[in-house]
N, C-alpha and C positions, 0 to 999 in steps of 0.2 A: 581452305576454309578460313575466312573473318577469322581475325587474333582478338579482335578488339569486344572483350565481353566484358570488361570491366563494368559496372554497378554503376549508374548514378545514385544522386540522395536519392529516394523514393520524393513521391508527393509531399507534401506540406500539410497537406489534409488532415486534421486533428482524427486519433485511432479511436474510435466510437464504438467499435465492434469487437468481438474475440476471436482473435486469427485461431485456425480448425487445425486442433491435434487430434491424435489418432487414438488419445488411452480413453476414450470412453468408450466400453464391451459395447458391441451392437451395433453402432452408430457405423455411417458408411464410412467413413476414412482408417476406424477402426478394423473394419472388413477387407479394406484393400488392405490393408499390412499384414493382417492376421487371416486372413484365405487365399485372395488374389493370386499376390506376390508367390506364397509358396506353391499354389498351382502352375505359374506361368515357369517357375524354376521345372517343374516337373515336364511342361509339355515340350520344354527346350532340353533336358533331358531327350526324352522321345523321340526329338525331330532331326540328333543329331551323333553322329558315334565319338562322341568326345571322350580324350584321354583323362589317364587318371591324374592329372595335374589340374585338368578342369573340372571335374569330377570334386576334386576335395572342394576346388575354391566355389563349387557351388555348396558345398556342405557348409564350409565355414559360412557364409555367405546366408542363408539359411538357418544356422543357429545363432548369426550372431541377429539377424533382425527379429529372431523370435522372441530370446531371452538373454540378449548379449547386450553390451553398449557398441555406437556408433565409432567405429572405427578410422582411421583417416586413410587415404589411397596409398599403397609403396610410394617409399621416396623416391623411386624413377620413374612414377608415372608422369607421365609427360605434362601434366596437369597438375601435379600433385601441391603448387604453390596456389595456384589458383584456386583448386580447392581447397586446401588450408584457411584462405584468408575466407571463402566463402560458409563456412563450416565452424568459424571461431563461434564459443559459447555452444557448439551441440556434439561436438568429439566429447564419448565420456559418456555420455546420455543416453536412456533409452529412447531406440526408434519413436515409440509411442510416444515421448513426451517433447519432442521438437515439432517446428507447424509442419503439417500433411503435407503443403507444397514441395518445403527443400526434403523432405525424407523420402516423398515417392521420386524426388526426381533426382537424387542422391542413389537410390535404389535401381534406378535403370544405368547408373555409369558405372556401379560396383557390377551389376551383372555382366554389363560388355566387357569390365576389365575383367570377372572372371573366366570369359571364353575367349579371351586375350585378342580382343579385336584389334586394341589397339598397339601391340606389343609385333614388332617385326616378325614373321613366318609365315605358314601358311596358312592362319585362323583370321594375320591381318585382316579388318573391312567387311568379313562374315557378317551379312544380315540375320540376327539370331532369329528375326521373326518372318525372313523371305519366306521360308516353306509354308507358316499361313495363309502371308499374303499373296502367294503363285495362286496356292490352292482355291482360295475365293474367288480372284482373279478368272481363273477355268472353271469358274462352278456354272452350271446349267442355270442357276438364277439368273448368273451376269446375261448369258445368252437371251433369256426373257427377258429382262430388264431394257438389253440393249435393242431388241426386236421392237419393244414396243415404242419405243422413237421413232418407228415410222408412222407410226398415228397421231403422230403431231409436226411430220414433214411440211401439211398442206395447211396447217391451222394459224389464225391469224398472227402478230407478231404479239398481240398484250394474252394472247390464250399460253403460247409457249413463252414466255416468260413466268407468267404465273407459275407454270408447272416445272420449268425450272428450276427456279428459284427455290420452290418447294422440296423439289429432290433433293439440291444441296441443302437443303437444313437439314430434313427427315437419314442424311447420311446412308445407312444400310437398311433401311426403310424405304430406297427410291423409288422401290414403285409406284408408292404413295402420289409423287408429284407425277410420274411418266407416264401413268396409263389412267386412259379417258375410257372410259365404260361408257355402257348406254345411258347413264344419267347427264352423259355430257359433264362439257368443263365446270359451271354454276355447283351439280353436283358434290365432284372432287374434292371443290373449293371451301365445299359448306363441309367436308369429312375433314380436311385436313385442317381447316380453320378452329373447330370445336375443341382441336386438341392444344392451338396455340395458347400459351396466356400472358402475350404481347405482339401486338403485329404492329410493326412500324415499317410495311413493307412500302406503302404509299410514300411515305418520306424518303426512304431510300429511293425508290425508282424519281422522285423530283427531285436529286442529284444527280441522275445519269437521264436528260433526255437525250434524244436521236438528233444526232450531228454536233452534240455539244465539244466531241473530242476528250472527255475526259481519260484521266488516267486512273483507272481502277489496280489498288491495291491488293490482294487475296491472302492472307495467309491462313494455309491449307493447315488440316486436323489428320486425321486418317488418310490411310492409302487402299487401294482396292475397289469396294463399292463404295466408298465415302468420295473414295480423290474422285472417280467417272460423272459425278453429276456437277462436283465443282468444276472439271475441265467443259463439260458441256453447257454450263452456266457461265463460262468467261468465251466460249466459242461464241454464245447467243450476245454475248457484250459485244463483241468485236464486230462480228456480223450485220446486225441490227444498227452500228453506229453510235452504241449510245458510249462507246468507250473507243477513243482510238488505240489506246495500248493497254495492257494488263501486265503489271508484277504480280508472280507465285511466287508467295516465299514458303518455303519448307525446311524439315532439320536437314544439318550439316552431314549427319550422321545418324545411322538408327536408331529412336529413341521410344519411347513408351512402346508399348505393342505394335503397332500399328502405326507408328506416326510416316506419313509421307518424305521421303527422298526425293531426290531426281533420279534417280533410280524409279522408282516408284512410277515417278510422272511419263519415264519414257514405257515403261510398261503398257502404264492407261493407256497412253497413247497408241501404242501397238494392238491394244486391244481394239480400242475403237474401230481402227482402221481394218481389223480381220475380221470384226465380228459377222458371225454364220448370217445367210440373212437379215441382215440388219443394214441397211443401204443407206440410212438417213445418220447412223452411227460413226459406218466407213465416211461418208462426207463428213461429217463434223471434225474427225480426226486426222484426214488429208488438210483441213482447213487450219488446224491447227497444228500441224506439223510446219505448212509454209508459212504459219503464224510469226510460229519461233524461228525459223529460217530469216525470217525480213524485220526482226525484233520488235514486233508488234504484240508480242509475247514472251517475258524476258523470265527466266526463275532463277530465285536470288537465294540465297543460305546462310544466314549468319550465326554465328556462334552463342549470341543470344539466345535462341530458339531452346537452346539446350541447357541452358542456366536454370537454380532454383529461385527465380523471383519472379514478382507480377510487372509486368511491360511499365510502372511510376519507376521501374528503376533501371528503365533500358539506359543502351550506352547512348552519345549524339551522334555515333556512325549510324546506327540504326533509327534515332528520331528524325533525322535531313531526311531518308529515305523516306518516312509516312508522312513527313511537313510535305513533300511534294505532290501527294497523290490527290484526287479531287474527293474521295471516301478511302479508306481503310478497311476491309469486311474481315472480320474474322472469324473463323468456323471454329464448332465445338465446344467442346464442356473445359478442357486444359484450358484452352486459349482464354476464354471467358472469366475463368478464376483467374487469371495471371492479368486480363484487362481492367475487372472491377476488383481484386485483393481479394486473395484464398482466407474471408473472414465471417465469420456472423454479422451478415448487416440485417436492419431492420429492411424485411424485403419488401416496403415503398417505398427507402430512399431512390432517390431521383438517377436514373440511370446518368442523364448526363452530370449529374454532380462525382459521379463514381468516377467518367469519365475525362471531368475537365484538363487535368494534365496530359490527357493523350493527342498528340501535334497534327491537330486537326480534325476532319467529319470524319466520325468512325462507326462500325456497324459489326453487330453479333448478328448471327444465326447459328444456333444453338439448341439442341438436343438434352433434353435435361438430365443427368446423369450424376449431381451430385450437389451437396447443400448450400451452396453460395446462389444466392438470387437477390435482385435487386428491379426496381423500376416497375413494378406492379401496383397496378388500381387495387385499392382497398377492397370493393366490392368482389374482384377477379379473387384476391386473397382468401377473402372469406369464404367464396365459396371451394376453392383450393382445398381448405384446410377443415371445412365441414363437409368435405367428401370421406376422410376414410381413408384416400389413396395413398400411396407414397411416390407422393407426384414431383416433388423433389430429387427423385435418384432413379425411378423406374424405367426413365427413357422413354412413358407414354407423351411426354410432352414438351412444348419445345417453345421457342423465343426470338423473335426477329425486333430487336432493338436499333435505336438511331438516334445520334448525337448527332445533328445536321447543321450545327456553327461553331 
């Protein structure tokens, strides 16, 4: 695993907004420290026969984010200087009063330390959240899901793109993008568009035409039915020519629920290639198995991934790495907070002003899942927010943004 996660300065960008803590009752960030989190302690409980040495440190672990102060890692964790220095000013603190970023992402390394993943035996490298993600993995959706890729075997190259593309944003909603009903593709396009409230899909696709060679960047959000439409969304790159090679970058190690490994990735990929009936599946995933064979397909892991800050403070190991690419695409709701600053912006500031420090043309597709938004039309806003909905966190809607200089 990359050593090098050290912090740069963040941006320069004057702080106009209120980075998002978690002590306001109700509010989402609120919810994930005070519901979430202590469900996900329980359903890792369930999924595993842990001893009583794990058992307490979920206990402690659990009372201390409920009604404790922020504690610092044993002194022998292998980490435990890094986090220190990452951590100064919030050791001492209630969870709820440090920003939501570094507390949820402090909260998934105290958890791997309590089921001692990282600690020499036999718990070492335990994925706390495999048994979810197997489980999805084999669930009868994935089989329909992946069935329906044959109905776009025969369909032109701008129809499956479209509905590629679609998939990987909508994550575990793919069907959304993969299956063509009798309204046809126009159809689809007009369901899954209504729910957008930014499509900058055109600019992105006039960064990657056909034979350009580009190098498309990825880095992946989820694993399971989130990773399957991303892998089939960088197959349709490769294939199609509008990208000679692709970097996946994914965590080092297992992190949030659900976040993608290479582990993970060799999964999908396994998947694809057995899937029951699914013929158009199996080829996409033999394609991208000799993808990675001939390194046309490369997946990279750096230790960044797993840090509590927003990508204004990644290391220069990791900015050479996106200076080289011809876009940058990043998935999901994490990733997106960590690209525009886990803070209260005014949500018209200009999506590329949020972005100018990032080392090059960069691009979100994203799944709305939590209060950070930026780069929307005024009139899109208004009518956002004299809907009613909780269109901010609900996951009915989603976002395909583009910095294209």
């Amino acid at each position: 695993m990359p050593t090098d996660t050290t912090p740069s300065s963040p941006d320069d960008s004057p702080v106009s907004a209120p980075v998002i803590l978690s002590n306001e009752p109700g509010s989402f960030a609120w919810g994930v420290l005070a519901k979430r989190h202590p469900a996900l302690i329980q359903q890792v409980r369930d999924a595993f026969p842990l001893g009583p040495a794990q058992q307490d440190a979920l206990d402690a672990l659990l009372e201390e984010t409920a009604h404790g102060v922020i504690e610092p890692l044993p002194a022998d964790a292998h980490d435990h200087e890094r986090w220190a220095a990452w951590g100064q000013g919030h050791f001492g603190r209630s969870w709820f009063d440090v920003p939501f970023l570094w507390a949820e992402s402090y909260f998934y390394r105290r958890l791997l330390g309590a089921l001692s993943h990282f600690a020499p035996g036999p718990w070492q490298g335990i994925d706390p959240f495999g048994p979810f993600k197997a489980a999805e993995l084999r669930s009868g959706t994935v089989d329909d899901e992946l069935a329906a890729l044959d109905e776009l075997a025969e369909q032109p190259a701008d129809v499956q793109a479209s509905a590629f593309l679609g998939a990987a944003l909508w994550g575990n909603r793919a069907d959304l993008g993969f299956r063509l009903d009798s309204g046809g593709a126009a159809a689809q396009a007009d369901r899954v568009d209504s729910h957008l409230v930014a499509d900058d899909s055109d600019a992105l696709w006039s960064l990657l035409p056909v034979g350009r060679a580009a190098t498309v960047h990825l880095v992946a959000d989820n694993a399971g039915r989130e990773l399957i439409p991303d892998l089939v969304l960088v197959d349709h790159l490769l294939h199609t020519e509008r990208a000679a090679d692709v970097v996946l970058h994914v965590k080092p190690y297992p992190y949030y629920v659900s976040d993608a490994t290479m582990a993970d990735v060799v999964d999908s990929l396994r998947r694809l290639m057995k899937a029951p009936a699914a013929a158009y599946a199996s080829e996409i995933g033999q394609r991208l198995w000799a993808a990675m064979a001939d390194g046309r397909l490369e997946v990279r892991a750096h230790g960044f991934f797993c840090a509590p800050f927003p990508y204004s403070a990644m290391p220069d190991s990791l900015r050479k790495q996106f200076a080289g690419a011809t876009v940058t695409v990043l998935k999901g709701d994490l990733n997106y907070r960590r690209l525009v600053g886990d803070q209260l912006w005014e949500p018209t500031t200009p999506f590329a002003e949020r972005t100018g420090y990032f080392p090059g043309r960069v691009a979100a597709l994203r799944t709305l899942k939590s209060d950070v938004i930026v780069g929307l039309e005024r009139d899109v806003l208004a009518s956002l927010e004299s809907s009613g909905d909780a269109w901010r966190t609900s996951g009915t809607h989603a976002l395909i943004q583009v910095r294209s200089q």
